[in-house]
N, C-alpha and C positions, 0 to 999 in steps of 0.2 A: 645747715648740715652739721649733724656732729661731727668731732673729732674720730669717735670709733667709724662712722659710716665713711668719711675720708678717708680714714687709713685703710679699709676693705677695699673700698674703688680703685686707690692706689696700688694695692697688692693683686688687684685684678689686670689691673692695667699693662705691668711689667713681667708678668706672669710668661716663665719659660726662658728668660734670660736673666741669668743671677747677678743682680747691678750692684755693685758695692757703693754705697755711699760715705766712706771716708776718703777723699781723694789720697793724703795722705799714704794712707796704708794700703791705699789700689797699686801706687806706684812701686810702694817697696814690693808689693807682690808680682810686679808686672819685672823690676830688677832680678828676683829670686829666681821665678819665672823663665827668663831671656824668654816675657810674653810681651808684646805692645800692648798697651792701653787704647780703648776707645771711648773719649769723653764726653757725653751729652748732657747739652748746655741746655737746659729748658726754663720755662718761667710760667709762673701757674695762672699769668693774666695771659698768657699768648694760646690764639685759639690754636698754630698749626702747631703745636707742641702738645696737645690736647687731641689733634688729631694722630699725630704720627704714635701718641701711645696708646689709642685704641686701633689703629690701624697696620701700618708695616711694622711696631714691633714686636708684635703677634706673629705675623707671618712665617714658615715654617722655614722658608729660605734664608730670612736675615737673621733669624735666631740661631739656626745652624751655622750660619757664615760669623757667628760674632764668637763660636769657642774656641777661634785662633788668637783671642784680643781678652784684654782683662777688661768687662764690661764698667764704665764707671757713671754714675747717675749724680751730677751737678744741678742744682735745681739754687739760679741766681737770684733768689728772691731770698736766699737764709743766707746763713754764716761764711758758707764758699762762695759768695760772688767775686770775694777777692782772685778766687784762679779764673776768671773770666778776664780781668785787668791782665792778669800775667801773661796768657797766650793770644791776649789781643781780640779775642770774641767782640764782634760787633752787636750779634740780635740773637735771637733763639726762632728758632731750636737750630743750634749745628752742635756737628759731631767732629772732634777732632781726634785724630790719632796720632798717638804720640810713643816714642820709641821706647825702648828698655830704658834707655839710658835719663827719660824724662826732657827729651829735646822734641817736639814739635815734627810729624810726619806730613803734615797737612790735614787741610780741616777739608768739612763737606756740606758745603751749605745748599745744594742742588734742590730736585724735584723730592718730593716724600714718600711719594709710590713704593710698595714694597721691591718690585721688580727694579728699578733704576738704584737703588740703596743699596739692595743685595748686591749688586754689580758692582758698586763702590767701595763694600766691605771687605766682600772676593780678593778684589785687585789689590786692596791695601795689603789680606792676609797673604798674597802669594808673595808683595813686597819686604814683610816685615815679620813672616812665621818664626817664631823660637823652636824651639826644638821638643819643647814638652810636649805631648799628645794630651787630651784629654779622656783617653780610654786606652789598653791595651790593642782591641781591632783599630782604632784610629791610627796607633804608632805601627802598627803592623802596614798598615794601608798605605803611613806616607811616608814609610821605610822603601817601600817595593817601591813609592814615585820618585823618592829621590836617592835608592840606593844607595842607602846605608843603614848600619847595625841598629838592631831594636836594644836601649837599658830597659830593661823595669825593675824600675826602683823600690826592694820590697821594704817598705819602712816602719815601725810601729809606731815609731816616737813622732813630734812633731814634724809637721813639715819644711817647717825653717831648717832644723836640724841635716834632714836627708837633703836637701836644695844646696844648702852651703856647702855639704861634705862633697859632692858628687861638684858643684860649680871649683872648688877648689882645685879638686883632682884633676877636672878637663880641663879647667881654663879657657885662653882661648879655641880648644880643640872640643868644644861643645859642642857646635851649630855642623860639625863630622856624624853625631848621632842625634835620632830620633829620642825622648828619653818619654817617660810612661813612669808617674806615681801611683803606687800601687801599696795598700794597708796590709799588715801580716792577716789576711782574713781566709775563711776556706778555700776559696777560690786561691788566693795564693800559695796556700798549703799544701796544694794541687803541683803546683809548679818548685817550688823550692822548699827545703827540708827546714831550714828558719830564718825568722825574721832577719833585717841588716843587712841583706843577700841585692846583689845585680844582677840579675838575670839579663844577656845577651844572647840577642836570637839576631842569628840572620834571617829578613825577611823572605829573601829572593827563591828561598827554598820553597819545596812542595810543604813541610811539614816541618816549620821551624822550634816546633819546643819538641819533635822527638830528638831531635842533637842540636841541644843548645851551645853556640859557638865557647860560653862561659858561666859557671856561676862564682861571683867572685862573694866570699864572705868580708865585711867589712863590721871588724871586731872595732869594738868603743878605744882601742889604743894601737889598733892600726898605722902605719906609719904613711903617710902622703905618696912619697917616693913609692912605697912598696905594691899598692893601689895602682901610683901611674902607671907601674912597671906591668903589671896585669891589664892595664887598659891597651895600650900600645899592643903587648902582645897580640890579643886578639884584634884590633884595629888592622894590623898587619896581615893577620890569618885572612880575615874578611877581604882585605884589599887585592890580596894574591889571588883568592878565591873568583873575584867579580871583577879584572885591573879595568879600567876606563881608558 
């Protein structure tokens, strides 16, 4: 088999969950994030590792259930089989999920059925959700489930940038909102007047961007403090709004 026809089957095979293959840089993304990681350990002599990627990671339930996780694809036969030693990996294929912080959530070494997997995914993402959505309706959805404020973050610059300024500002008081990355693009253009903006919606309403709780503009020398002070505000407003 060539090289080109390998790498088509491979791209066939993964197709519809976007795997990152730098462990590395999954995890500072999974930090950035406050997403978990989920690590799949595979080996390209193992046949159920062969099966489980023409099989359940197609299916439409465990692809859905893995955009609460930073997908990460370890393939122990190259350079990273060293993170197999580190989290203790016995055989392949397992999946292990591992927190923001890069500590070990439990692995999954079970049946491969899509249905049994998905269940496993589910339960990990209800244990270990971040706050990021990966869509605007997403953070709207799991704003109303867990009752609290929608950010959308409208950022043009990279996304490290918007991730740091916004994780700085909340701090511990991140995992209080749902947040939602969002590009200065039409659709955004829609919603706020320029780029740099948070947009705050409470979800709980009938029509949360006809009175948006906040738009906070966050200029390039903005002050920390002055940001928190406009966070809090609105946290407050919401809280009074909805008390628990």
């Amino acid at each position: 088999m060539t090289l080109l026809l390998a790498a088509l089957l491979l791209a066939r095979q993964d197709a519809g969950i976007p795997w990152q293959r730098d462990l590395a840089a999954a995890l500072q993304s999974a930090r950035e994030f406050r997403k978990p990681a989920a690590i799949y350990f595979r080996a390209s002599t193992c046949k159920r590792s062969t099966a489980l990627e023409t099989g359940a990671w197609k299916a439409e339930r465990v692809v859905g259930a893995l955009r609460d996780f930073i997908p990460v694809w370890v393939d122990v036969d190259q350079d990273e089989s060293r993170a197999r030693a580190k989290y203790g990996v016995r055989f392949t294929p397992t999946v292990l999920f591992v927190e923001r912080d890069g500590t070990s959530a439990g692995a999954y070494e079970g049946a491969w059925d899509a249905e049994p997997l998905a269940t496993k995914i589910e339960e990990m993402a209800r244990r270990y959700r971040g706050p990021w959505a990966p869509s605007i309706d997403a953070a709207l959805e799991r704003g109303r489930d867990q009752k609290q404020p929608v950010v959308i973050v409208v950022w043009g610059d990279a996304r490290e940038k918007a991730t740091a300024r916004i994780n700085t500002v909340l701090g511990d008081g991140i995992d209080r909102a749902v947040l939602c990355l969002k590009s200065f693009d039409d659709e955004a253009k829609k919603l706020v007047e320029a780029d740099r903006t948070w947009l705050v919606l409470d979800p709980l309403v009938e029509k949360p961007f006809a009175s948006p709780l906040a738009k906070i503009a966050v200029a390039k020398d903005a002050k920390t403090e002055d940001l928190l002070a406009s966070v809090r505000k609105v946290r407050e407003a919401f809280e009074k709004a909805h008390p628990k």
